[in-house]
N, C-alpha and C positions, 0 to 999 in steps of 0.2 A: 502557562500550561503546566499542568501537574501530574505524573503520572505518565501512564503510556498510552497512547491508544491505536488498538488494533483489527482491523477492517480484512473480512476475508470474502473474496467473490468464487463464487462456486454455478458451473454451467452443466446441467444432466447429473446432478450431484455431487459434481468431482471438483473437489481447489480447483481452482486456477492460477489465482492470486491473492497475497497475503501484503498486506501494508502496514507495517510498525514505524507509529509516530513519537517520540521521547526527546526531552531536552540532554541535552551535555552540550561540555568543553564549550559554553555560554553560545549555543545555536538548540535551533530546534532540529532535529535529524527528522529523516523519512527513510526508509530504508524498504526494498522490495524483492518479495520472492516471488517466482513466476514459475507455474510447474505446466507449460505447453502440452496439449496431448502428444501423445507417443515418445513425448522426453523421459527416460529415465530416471534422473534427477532432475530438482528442482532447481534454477537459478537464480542469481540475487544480482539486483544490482542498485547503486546507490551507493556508498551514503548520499544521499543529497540534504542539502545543511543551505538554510535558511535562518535569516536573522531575527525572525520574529517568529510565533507559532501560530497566530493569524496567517502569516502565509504558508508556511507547509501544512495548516489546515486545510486551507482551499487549495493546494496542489492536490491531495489526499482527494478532497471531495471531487475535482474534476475529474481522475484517475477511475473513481469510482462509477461516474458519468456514464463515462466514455465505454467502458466493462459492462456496466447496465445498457446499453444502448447498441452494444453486442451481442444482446441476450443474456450475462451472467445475473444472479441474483446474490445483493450484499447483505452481509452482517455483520 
């Protein structure tokens, strides 16, 4: 994997959640902001670090699933 890639789901128009996927420190990171309604701020949690980026792909894409299948819509 090269580069970064960044996945955001948005429910009635509003984020919800943001997924930033990027290699270092020789793992694949996933890293996740979560802006719940009537939260204030957003929060983050993660890093989750993966040895491959075949799999923090597919953690990413079920994450995604899971958001869609709660009603949000991804991009």
């Amino acid at each position: 994997m090269s580069g970064e890639l960044l996945r955001e789901a948005t429910r009635d128009g509003r984020t919800v959640a943001r997924l930033r996927c990027y290699d270092a420190e020789g793992a694949t990171i996933v890293d996740a902001e979560l802006l719940p309604q009537g939260a204030e701020y957003p929060f983050r949690r993660g890093p989750y670090r993966f040895a491959t980026a075949p799999e923090a792909f597919r953690f990413v894409q079920e994450a995604l699933l899971a958001l869609q299948y709660l009603g949000c819509r991804v991009g």
